[in-house]
mmCIF file of the N, C-alpha and C atoms, coordinates in Angstrom:
data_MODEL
# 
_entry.id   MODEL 
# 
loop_
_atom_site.group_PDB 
_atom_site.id 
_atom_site.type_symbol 
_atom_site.label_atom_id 
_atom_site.label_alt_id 
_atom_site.label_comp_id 
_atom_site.label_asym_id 
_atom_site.label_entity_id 
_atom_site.label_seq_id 
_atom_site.pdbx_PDB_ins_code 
_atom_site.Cartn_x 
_atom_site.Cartn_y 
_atom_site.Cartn_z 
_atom_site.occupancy 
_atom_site.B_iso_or_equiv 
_atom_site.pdbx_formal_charge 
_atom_site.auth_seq_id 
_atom_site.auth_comp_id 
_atom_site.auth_asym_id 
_atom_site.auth_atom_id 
_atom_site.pdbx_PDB_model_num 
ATOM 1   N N  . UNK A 1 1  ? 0.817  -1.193  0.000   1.00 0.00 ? 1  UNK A N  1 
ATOM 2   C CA . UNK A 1 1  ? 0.000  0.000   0.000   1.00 0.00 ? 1  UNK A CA 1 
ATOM 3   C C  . UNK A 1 1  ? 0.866  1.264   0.000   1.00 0.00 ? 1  UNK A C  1 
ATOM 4   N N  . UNK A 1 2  ? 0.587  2.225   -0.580  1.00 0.00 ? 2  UNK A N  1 
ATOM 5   C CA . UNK A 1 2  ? 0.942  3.600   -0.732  1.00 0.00 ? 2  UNK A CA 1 
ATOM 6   C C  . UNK A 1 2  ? 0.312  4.668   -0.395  1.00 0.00 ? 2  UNK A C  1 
ATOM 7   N N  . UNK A 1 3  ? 0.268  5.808   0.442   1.00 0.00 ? 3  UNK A N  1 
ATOM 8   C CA . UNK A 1 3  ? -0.139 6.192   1.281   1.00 0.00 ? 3  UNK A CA 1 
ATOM 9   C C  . UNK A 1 3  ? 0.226  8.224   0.207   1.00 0.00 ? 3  UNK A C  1 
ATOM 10  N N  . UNK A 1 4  ? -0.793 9.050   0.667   1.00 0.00 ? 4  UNK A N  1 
ATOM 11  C CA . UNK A 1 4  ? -0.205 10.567  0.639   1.00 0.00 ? 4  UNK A CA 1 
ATOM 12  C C  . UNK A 1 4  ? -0.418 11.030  1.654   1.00 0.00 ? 4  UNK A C  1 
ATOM 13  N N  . UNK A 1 5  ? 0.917  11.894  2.509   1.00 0.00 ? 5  UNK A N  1 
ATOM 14  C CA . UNK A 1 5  ? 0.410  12.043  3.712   1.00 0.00 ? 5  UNK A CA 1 
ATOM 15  C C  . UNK A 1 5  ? 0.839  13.794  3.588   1.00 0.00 ? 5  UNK A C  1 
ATOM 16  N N  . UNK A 1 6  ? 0.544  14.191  2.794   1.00 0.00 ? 6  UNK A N  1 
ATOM 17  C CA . UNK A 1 6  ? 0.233  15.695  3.477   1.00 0.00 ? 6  UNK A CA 1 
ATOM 18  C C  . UNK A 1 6  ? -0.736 16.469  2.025   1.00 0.00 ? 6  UNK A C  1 
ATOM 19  N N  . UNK A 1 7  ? -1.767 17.582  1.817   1.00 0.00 ? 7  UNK A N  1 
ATOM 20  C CA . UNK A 1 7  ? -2.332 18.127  1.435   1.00 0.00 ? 7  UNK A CA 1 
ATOM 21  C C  . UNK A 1 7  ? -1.403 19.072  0.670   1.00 0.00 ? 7  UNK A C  1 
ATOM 22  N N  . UNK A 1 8  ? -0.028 19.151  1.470   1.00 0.00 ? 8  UNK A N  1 
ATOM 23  C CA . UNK A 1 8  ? 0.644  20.744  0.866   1.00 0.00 ? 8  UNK A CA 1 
ATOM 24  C C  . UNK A 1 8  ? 1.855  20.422  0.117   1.00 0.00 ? 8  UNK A C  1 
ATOM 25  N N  . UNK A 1 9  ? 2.110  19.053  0.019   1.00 0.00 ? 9  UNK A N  1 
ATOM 26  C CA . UNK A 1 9  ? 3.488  18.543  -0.520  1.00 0.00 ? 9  UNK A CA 1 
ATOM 27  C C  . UNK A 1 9  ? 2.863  17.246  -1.208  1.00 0.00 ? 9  UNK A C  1 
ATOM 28  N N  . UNK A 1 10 ? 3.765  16.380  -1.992  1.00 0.00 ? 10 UNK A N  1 
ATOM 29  C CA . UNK A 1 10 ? 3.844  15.276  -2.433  1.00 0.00 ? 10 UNK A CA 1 
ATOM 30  C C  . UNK A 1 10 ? 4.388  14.512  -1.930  1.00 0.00 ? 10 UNK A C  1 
ATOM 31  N N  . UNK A 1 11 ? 3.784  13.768  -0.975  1.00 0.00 ? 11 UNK A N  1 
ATOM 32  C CA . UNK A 1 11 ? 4.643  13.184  0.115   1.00 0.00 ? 11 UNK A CA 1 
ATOM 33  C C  . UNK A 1 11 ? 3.909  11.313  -0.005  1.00 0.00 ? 11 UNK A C  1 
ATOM 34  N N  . UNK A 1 12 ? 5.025  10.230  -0.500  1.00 0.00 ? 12 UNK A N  1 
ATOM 35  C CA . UNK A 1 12 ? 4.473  8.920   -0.792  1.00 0.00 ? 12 UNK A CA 1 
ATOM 36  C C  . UNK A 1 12 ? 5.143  8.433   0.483   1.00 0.00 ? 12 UNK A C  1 
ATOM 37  N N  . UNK A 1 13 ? 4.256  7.315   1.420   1.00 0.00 ? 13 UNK A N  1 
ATOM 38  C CA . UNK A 1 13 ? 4.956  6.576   1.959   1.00 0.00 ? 13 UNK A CA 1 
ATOM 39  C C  . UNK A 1 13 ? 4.474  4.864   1.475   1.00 0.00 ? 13 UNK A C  1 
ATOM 40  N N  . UNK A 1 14 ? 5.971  4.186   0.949   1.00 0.00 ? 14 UNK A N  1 
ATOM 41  C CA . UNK A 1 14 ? 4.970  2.877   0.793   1.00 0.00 ? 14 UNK A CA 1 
ATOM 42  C C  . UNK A 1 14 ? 5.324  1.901   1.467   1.00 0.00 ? 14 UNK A C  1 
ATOM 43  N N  . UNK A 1 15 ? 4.605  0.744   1.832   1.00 0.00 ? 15 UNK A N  1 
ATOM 44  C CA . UNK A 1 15 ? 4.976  -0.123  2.751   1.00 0.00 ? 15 UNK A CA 1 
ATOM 45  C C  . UNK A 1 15 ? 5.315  -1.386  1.805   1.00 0.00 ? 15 UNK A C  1 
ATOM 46  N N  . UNK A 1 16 ? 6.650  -1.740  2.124   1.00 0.00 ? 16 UNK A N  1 
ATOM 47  C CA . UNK A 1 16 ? 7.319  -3.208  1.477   1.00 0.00 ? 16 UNK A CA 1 
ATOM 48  C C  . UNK A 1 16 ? 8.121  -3.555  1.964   1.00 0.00 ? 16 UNK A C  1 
ATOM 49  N N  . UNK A 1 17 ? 7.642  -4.415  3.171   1.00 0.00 ? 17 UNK A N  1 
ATOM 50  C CA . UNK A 1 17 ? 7.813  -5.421  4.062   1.00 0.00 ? 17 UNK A CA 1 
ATOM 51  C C  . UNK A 1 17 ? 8.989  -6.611  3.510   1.00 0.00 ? 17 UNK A C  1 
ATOM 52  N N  . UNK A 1 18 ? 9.887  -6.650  3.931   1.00 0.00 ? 18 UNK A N  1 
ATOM 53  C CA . UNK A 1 18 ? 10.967 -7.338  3.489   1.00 0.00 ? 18 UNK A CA 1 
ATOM 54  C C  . UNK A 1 18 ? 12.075 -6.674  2.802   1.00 0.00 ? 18 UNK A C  1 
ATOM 55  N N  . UNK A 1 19 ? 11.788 -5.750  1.923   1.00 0.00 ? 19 UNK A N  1 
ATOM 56  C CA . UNK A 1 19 ? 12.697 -5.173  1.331   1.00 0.00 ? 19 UNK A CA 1 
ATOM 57  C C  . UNK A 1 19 ? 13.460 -4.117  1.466   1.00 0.00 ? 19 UNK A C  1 
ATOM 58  N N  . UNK A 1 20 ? 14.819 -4.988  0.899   1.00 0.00 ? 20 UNK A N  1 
ATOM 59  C CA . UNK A 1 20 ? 15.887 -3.651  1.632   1.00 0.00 ? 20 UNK A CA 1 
ATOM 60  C C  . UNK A 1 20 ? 15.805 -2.029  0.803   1.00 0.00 ? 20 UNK A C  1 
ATOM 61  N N  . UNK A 1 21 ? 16.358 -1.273  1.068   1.00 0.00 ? 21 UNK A N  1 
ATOM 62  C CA . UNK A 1 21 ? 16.324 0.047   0.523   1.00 0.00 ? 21 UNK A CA 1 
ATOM 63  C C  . UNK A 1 21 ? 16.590 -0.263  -0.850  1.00 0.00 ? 21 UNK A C  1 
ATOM 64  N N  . UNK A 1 22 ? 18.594 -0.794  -0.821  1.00 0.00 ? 22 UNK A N  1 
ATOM 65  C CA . UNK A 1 22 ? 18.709 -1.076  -1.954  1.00 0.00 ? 22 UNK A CA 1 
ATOM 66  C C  . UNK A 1 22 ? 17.960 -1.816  -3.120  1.00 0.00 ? 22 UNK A C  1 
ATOM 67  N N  . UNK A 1 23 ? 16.945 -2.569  -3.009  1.00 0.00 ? 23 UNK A N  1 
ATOM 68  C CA . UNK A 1 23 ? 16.578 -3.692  -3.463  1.00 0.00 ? 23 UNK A CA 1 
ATOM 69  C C  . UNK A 1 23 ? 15.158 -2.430  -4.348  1.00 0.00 ? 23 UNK A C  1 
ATOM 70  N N  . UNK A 1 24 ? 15.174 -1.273  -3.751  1.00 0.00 ? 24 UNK A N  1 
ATOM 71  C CA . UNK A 1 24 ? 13.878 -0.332  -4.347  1.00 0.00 ? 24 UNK A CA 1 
ATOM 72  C C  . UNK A 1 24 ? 14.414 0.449   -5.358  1.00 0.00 ? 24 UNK A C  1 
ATOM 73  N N  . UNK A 1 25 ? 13.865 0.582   -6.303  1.00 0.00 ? 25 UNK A N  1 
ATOM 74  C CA . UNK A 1 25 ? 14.301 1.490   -7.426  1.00 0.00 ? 25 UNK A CA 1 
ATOM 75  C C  . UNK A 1 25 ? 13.464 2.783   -7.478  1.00 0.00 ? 25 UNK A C  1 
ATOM 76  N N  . UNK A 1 26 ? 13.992 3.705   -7.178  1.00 0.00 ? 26 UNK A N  1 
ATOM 77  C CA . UNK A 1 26 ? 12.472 5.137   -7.522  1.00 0.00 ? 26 UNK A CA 1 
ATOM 78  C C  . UNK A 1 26 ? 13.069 5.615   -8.316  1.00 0.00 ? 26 UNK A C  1 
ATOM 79  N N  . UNK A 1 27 ? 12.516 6.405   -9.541  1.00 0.00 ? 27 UNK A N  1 
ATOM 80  C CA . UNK A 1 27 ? 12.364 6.862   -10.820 1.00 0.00 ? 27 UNK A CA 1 
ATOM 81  C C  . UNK A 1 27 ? 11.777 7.740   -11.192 1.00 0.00 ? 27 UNK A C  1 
ATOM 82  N N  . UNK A 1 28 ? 12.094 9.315   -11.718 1.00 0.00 ? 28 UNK A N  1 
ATOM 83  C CA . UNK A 1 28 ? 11.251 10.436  -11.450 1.00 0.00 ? 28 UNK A CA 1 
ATOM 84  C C  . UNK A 1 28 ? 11.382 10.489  -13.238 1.00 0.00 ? 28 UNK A C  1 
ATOM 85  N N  . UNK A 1 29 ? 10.133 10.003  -14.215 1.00 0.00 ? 29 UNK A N  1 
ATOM 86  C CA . UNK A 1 29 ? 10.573 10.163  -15.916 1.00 0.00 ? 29 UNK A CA 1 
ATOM 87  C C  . UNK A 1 29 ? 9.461  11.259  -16.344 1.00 0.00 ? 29 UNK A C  1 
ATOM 88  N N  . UNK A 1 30 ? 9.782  12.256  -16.854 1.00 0.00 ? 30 UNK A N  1 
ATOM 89  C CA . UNK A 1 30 ? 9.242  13.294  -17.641 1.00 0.00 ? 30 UNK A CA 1 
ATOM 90  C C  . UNK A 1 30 ? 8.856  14.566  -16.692 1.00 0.00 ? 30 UNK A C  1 
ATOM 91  N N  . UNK A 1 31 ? 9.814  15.065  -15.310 1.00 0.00 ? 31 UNK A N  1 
ATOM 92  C CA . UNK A 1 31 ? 9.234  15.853  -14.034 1.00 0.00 ? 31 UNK A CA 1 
ATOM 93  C C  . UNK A 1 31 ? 7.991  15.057  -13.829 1.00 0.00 ? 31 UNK A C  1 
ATOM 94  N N  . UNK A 1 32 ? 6.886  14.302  -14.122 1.00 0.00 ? 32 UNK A N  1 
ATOM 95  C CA . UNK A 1 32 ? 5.891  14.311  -13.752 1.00 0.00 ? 32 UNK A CA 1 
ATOM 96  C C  . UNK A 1 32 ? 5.163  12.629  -12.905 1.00 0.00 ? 32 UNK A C  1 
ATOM 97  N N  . UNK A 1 33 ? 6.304  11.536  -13.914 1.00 0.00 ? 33 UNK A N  1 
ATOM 98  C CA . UNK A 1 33 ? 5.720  10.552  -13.119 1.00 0.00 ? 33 UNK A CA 1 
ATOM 99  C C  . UNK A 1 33 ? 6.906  9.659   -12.117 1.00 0.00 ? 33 UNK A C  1 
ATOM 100 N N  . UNK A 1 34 ? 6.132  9.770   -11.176 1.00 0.00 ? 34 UNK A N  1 
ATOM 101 C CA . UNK A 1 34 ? 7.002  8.973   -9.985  1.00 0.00 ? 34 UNK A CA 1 
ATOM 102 C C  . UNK A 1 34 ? 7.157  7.432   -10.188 1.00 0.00 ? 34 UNK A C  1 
ATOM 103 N N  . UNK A 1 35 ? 8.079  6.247   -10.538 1.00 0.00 ? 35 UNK A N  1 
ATOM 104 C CA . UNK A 1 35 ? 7.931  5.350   -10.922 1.00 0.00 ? 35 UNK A CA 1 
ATOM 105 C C  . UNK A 1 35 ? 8.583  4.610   -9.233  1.00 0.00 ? 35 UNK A C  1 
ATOM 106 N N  . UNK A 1 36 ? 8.301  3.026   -9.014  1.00 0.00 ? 36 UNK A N  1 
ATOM 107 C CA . UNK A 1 36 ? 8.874  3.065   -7.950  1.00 0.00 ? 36 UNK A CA 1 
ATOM 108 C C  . UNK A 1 36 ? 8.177  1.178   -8.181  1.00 0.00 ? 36 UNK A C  1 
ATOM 109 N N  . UNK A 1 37 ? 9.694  0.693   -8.121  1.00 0.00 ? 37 UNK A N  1 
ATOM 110 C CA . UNK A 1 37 ? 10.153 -0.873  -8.978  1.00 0.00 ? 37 UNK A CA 1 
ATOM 111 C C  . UNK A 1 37 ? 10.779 -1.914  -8.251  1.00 0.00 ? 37 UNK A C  1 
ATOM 112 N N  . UNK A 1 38 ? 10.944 -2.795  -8.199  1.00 0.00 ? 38 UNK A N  1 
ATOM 113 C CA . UNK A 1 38 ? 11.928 -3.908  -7.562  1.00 0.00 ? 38 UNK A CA 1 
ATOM 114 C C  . UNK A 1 38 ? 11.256 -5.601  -7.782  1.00 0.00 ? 38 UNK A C  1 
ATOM 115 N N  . UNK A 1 39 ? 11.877 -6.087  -6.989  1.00 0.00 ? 39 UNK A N  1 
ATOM 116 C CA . UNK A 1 39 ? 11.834 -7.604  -6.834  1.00 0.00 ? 39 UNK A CA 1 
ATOM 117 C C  . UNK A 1 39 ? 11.958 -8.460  -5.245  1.00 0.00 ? 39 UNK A C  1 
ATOM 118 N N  . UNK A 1 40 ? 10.962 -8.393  -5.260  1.00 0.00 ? 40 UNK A N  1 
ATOM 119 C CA . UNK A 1 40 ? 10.804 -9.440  -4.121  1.00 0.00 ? 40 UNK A CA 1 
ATOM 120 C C  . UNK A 1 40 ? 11.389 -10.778 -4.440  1.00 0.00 ? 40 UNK A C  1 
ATOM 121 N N  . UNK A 1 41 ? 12.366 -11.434 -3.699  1.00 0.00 ? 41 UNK A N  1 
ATOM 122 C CA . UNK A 1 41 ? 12.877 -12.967 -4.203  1.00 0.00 ? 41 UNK A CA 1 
ATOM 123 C C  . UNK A 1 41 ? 12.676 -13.718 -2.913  1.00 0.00 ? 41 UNK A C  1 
ATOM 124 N N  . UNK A 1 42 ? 12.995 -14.768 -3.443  1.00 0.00 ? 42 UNK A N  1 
ATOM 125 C CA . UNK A 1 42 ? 12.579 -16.276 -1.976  1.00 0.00 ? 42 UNK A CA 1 
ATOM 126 C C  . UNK A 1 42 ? 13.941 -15.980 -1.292  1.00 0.00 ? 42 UNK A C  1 
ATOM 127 N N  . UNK A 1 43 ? 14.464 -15.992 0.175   1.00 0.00 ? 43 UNK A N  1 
ATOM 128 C CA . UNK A 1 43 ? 15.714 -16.410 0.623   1.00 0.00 ? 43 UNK A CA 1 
ATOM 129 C C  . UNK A 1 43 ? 16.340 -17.477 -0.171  1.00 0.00 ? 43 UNK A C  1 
ATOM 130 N N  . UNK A 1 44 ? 15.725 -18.686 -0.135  1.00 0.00 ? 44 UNK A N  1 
ATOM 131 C CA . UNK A 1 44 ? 16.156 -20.307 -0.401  1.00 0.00 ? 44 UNK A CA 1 
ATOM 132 C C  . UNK A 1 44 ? 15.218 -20.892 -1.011  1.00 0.00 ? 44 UNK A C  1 
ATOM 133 N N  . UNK A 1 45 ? 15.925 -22.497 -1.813  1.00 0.00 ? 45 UNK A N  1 
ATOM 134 C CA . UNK A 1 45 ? 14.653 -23.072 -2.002  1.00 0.00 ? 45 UNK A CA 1 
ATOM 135 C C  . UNK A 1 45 ? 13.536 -23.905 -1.132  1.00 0.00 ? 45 UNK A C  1 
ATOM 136 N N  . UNK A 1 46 ? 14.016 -23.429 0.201   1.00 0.00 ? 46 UNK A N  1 
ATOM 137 C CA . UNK A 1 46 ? 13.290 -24.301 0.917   1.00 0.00 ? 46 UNK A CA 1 
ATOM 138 C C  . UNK A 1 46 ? 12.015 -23.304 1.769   1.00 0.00 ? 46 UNK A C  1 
ATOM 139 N N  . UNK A 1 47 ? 12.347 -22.012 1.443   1.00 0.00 ? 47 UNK A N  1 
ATOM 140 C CA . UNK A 1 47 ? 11.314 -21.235 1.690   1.00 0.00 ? 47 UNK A CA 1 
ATOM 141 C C  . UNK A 1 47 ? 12.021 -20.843 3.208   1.00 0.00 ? 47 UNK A C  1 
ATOM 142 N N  . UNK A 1 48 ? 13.183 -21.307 3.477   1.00 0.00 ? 48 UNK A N  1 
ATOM 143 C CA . UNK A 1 48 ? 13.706 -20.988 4.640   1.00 0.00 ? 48 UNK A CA 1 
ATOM 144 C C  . UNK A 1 48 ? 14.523 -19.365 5.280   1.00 0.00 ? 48 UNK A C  1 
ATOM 145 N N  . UNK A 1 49 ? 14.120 -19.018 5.989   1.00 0.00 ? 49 UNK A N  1 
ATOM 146 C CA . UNK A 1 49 ? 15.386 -17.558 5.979   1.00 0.00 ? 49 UNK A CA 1 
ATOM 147 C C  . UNK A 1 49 ? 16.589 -17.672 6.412   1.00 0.00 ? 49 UNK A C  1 
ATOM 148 N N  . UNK A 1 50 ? 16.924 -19.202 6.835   1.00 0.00 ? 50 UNK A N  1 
ATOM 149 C CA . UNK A 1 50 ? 18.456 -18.923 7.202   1.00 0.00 ? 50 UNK A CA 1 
ATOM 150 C C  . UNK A 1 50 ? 18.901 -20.522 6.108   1.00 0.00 ? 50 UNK A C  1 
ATOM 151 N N  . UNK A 1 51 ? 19.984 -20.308 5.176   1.00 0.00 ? 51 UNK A N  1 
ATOM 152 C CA . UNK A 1 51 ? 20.188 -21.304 4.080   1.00 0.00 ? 51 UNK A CA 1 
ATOM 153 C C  . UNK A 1 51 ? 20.832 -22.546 5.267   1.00 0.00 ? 51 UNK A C  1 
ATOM 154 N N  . UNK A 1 52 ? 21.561 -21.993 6.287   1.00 0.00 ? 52 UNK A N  1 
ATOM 155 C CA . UNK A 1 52 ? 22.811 -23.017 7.418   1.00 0.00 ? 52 UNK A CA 1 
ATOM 156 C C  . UNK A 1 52 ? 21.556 -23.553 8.466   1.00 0.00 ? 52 UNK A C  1 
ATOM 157 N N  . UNK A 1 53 ? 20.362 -23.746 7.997   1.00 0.00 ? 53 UNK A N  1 
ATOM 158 C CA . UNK A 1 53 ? 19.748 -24.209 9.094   1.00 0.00 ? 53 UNK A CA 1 
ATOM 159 C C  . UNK A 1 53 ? 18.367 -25.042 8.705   1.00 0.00 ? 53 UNK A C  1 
ATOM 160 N N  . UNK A 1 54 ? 18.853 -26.429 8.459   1.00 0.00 ? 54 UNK A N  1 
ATOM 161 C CA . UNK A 1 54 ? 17.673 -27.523 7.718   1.00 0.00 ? 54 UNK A CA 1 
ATOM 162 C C  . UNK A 1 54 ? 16.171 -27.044 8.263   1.00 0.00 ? 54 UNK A C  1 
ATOM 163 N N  . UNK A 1 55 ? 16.304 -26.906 9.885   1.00 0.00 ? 55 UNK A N  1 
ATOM 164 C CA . UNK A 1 55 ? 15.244 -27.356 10.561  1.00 0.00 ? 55 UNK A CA 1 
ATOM 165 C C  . UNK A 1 55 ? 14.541 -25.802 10.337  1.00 0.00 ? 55 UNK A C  1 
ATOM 166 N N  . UNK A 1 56 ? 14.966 -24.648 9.668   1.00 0.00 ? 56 UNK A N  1 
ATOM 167 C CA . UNK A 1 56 ? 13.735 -23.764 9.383   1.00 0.00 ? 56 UNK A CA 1 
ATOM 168 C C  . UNK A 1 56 ? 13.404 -23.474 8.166   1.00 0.00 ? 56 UNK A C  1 
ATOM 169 N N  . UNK A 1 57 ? 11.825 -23.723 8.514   1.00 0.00 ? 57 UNK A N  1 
ATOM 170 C CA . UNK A 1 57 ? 11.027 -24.011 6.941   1.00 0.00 ? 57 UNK A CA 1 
ATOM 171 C C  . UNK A 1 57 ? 9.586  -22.642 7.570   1.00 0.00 ? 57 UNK A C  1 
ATOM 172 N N  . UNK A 1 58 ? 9.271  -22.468 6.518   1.00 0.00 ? 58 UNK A N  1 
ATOM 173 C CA . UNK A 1 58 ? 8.306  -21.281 6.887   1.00 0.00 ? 58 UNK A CA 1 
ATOM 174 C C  . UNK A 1 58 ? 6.668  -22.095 6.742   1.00 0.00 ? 58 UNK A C  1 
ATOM 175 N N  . UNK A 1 59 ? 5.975  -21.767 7.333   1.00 0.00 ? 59 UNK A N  1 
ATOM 176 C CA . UNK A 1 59 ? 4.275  -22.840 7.668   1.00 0.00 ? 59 UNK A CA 1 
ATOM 177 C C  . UNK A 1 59 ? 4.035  -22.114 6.260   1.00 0.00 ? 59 UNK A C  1 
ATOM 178 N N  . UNK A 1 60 ? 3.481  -21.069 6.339   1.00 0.00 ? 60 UNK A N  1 
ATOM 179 C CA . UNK A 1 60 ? 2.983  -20.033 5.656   1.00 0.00 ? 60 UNK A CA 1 
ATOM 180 C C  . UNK A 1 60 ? 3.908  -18.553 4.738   1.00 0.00 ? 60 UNK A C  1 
ATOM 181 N N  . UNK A 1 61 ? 3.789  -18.697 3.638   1.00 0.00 ? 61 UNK A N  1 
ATOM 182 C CA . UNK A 1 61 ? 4.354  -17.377 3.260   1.00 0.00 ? 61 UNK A CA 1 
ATOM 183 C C  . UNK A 1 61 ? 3.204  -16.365 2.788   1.00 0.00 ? 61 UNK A C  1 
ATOM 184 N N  . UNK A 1 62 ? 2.758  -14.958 3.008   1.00 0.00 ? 62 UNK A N  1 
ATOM 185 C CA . UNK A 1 62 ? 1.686  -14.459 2.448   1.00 0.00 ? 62 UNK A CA 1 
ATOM 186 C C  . UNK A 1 62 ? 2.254  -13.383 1.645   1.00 0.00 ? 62 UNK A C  1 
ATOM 187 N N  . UNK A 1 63 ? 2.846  -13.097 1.673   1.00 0.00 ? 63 UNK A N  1 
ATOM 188 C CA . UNK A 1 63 ? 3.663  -12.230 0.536   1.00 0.00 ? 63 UNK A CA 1 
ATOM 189 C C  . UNK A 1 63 ? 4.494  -12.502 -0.940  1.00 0.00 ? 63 UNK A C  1 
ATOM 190 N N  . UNK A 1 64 ? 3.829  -11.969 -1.929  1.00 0.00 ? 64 UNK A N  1 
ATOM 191 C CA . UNK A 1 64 ? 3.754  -12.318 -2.842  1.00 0.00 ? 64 UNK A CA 1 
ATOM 192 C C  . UNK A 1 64 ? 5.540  -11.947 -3.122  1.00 0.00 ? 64 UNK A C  1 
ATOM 193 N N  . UNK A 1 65 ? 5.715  -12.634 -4.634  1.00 0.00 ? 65 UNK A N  1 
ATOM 194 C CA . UNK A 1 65 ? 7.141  -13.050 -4.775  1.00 0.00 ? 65 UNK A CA 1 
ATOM 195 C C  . UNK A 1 65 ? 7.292  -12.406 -6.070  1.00 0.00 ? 65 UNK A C  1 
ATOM 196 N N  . UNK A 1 66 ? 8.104  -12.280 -6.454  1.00 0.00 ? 66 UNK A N  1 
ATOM 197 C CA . UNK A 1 66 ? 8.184  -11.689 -8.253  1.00 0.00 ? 66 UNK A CA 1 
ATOM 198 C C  . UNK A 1 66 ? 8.451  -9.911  -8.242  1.00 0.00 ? 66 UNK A C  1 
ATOM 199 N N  . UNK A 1 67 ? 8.343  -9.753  -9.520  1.00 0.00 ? 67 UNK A N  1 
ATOM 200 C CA . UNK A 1 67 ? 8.861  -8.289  -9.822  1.00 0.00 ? 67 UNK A CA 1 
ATOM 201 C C  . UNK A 1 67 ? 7.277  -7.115  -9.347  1.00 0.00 ? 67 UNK A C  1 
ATOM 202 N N  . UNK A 1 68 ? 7.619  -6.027  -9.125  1.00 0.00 ? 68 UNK A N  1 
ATOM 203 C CA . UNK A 1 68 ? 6.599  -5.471  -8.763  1.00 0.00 ? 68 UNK A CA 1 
ATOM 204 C C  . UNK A 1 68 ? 6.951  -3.921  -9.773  1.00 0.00 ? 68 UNK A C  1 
ATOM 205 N N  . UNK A 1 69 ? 5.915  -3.027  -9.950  1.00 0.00 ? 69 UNK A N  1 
ATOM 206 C CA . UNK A 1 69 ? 6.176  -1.855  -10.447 1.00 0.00 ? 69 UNK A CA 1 
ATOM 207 C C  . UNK A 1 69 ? 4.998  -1.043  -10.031 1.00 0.00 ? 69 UNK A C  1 
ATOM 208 N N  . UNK A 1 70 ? 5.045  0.043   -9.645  1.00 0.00 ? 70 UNK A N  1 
ATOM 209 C CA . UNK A 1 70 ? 3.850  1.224   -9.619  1.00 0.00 ? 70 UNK A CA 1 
ATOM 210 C C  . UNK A 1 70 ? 4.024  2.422   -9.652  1.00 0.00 ? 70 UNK A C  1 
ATOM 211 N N  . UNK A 1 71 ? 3.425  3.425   -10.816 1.00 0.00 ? 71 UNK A N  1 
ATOM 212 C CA . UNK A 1 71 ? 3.594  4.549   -11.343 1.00 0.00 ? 71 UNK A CA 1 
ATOM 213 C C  . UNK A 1 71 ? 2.560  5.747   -10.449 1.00 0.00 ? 71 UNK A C  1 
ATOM 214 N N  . UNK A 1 72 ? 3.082  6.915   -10.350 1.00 0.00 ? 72 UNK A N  1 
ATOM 215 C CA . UNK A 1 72 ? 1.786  7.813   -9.891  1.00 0.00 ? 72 UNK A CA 1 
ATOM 216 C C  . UNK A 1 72 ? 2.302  8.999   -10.650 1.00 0.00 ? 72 UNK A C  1 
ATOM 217 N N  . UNK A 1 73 ? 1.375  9.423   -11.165 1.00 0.00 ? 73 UNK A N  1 
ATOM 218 C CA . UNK A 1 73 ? 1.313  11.084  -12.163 1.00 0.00 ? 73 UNK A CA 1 
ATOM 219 C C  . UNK A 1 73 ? 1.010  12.029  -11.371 1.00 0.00 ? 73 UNK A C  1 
ATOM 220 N N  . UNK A 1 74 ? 1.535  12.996  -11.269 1.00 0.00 ? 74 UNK A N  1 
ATOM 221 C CA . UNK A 1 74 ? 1.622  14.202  -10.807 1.00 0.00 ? 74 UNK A CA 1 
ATOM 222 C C  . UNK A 1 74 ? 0.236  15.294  -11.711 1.00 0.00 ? 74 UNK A C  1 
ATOM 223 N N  . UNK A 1 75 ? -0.248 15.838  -10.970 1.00 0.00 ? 75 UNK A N  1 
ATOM 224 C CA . UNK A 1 75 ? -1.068 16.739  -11.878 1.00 0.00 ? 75 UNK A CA 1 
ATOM 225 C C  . UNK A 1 75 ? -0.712 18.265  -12.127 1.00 0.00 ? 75 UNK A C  1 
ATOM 226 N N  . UNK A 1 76 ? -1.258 18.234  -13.305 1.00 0.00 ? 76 UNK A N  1 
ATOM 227 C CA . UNK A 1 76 ? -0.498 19.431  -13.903 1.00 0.00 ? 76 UNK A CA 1 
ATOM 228 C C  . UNK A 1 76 ? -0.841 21.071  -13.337 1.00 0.00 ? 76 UNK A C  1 
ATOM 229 N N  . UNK A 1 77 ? -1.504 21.062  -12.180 1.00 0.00 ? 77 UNK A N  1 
ATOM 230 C CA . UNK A 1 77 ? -1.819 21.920  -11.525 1.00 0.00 ? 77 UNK A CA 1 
ATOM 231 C C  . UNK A 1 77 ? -0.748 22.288  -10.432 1.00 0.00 ? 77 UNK A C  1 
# 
């Protein structure tokens, strides 16, 4: 989710849970649209977060996996 939190500025906050800073791409193309990109990936193939440790396996994952992208336009006002 992506959030505007002030009336007097352009102010995005978005929430993506897992991901490091680096791992976010933001993108400002034509002054007007804010682009904002990355990739969520698995730790392992075992769905585990630590690779040195058989015995952890995750019950449940609810967060989706794969490339993500979302644009917002600025208005010309």
């Amino acid at each position: 989710p992506t959030d505007w939190r002030s009336p007097y500025a352009h102010v995005l906050v978005s929430d993506l849970p897992g991901m490091k800073k680096e791992e976010v791409k933001v993108e400002v193309d034509d002054g007007r649209v804010l682009q904002i990109s990355g990739e969520r990936k698995v730790k392992d193939g075992n769905g585990g977060s630590d690779k040195n440790d058989p015995e952890c396996k995750w019950h449940r994952v609810e967060r989706c996996r794969g490339k993500f992208l979302r644009r917002f336009t600025q208005d010309s006002s």
